[in-house]
VOSEDREN-699606 format. One line per field, with one value per residue (C-alpha): chain; residue number from 1; y, x, z; residue in one letter. Coordinates in Angstrom, 1 decimal. Layout:
<atoms>
unit = c(A / ...)
pos = c(NUM / ...)
v = c(Y / ...)
u = c(X / ...)
w = c(Z / ...)
code = c(a / ...)
</atoms>
This chain:
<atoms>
unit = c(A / A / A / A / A / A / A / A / A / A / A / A / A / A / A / A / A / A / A / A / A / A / A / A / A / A / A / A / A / A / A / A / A / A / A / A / A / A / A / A / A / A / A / A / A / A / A / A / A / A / A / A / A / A / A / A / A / A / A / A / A / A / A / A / A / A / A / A / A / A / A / A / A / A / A / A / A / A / A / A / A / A / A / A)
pos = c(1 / 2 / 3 / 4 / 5 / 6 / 7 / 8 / 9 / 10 / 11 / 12 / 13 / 14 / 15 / 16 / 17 / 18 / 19 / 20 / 21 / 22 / 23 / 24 / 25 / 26 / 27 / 28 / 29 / 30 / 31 / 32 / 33 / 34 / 35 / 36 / 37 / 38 / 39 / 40 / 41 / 42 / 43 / 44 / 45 / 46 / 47 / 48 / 49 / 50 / 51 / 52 / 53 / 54 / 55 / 56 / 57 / 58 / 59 / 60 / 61 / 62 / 63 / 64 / 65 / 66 / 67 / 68 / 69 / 70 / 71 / 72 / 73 / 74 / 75 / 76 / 77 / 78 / 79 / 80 / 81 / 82 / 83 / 84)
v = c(0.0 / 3.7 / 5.8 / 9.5 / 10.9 / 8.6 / 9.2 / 13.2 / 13.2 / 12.1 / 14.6 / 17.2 / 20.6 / 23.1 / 25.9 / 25.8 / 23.5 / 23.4 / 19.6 / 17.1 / 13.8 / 16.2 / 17.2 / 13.8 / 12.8 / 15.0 / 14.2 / 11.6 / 11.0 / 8.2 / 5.5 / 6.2 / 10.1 / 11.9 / 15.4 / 17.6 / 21.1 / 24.1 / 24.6 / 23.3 / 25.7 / 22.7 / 19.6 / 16.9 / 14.7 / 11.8 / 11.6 / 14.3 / 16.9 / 19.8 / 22.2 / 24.6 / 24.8 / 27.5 / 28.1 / 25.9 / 22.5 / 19.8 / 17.8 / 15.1 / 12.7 / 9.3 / 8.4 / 4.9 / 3.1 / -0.7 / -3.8 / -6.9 / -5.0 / -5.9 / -3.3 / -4.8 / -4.8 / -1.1 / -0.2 / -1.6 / 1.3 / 4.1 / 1.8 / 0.6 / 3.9 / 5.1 / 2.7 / 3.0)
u = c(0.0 / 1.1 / 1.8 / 0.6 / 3.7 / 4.2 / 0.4 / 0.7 / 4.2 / 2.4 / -0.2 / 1.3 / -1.6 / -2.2 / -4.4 / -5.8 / -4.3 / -5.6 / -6.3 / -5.5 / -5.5 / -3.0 / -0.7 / -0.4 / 0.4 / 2.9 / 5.4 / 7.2 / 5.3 / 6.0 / 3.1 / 0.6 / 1.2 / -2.1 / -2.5 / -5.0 / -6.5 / -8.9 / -10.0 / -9.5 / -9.4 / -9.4 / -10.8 / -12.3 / -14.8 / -17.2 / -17.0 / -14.2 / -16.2 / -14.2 / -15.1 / -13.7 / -14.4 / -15.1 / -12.4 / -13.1 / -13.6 / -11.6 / -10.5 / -8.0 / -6.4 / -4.3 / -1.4 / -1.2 / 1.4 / 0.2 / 2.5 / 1.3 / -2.2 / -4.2 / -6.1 / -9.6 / -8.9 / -7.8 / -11.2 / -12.5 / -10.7 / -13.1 / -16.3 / -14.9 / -13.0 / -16.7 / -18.4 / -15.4)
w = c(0.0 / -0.7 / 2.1 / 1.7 / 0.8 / -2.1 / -3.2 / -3.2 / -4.8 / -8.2 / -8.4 / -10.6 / -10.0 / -11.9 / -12.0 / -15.8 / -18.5 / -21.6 / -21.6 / -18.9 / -20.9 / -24.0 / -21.0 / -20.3 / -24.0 / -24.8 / -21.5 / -20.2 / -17.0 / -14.9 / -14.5 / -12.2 / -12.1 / -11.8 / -13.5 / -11.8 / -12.9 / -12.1 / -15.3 / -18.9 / -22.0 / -24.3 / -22.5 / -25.3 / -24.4 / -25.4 / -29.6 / -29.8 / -28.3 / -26.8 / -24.2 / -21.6 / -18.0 / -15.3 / -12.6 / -9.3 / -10.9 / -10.4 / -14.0 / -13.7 / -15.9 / -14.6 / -16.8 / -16.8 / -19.1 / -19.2 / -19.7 / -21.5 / -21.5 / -24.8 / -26.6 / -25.6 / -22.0 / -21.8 / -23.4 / -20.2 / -17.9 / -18.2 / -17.7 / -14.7 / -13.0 / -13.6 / -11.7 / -9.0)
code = c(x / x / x / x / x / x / x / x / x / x / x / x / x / x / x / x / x / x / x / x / x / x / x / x / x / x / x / x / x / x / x / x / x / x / x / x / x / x / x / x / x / x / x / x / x / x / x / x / x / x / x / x / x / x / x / x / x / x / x / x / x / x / x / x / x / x / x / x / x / x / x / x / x / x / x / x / x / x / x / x / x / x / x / x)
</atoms>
C-alpha cells in the first residue's frame, strides 16, 4: 500500500491547462502520475467533443502506461474507473 507521501508526490496541479488527458500525451510522466487542474481551455470529451471549463472544478487525468495489456482490455478502464 502507498503511504501519503508517495500518493501526493504524483499529483502534478495546476491551476488551468488546456487539456489534462493532451498534457499527459505530450510528457514523459512516470506510471501512475495523476494530472490535476482548475480549469480546462481545451478539454475533449465523449465523440471528440471539446469544451472549456469554469475556474473551481476539479478535472483530472491518470497516466497509466500498461504492460502486456491488450487493446480490448484497456477499453474496459473508463467503464470501470466510472463505476469506481
Amino acid at each position: 500500500m502507498m503511504d501519503r507521501q508517495s500518493i501526493l508526490g504524483r499529483i502534478k496541479r495546476f491551476s488551468t491547462l488546456p487539456s489534462t488527458n493532451e498534457y499527459c500525451k505530450e510528457n514523459d510522466l512516470r506510471n501512475g502520475e495523476i494530472i490535476l487542474a482548475e480549469r480546462q481551455s481545451n478539454g475533449r470529451g465523449r465523440m471528440g467533443r471539446s469544451f472549456s471549463s469554469e475556474n473551481g472544478g476539479i478535472y483530472i487525468s491518470f497516466c497509466y502506461k500498461p504492460e502486456g495489456v491488450t487493446l480490448s482490455e484497456i477499453t474496459k478502464f473508463t467503464g470501470m474507473t466510472a463505476v469506481a
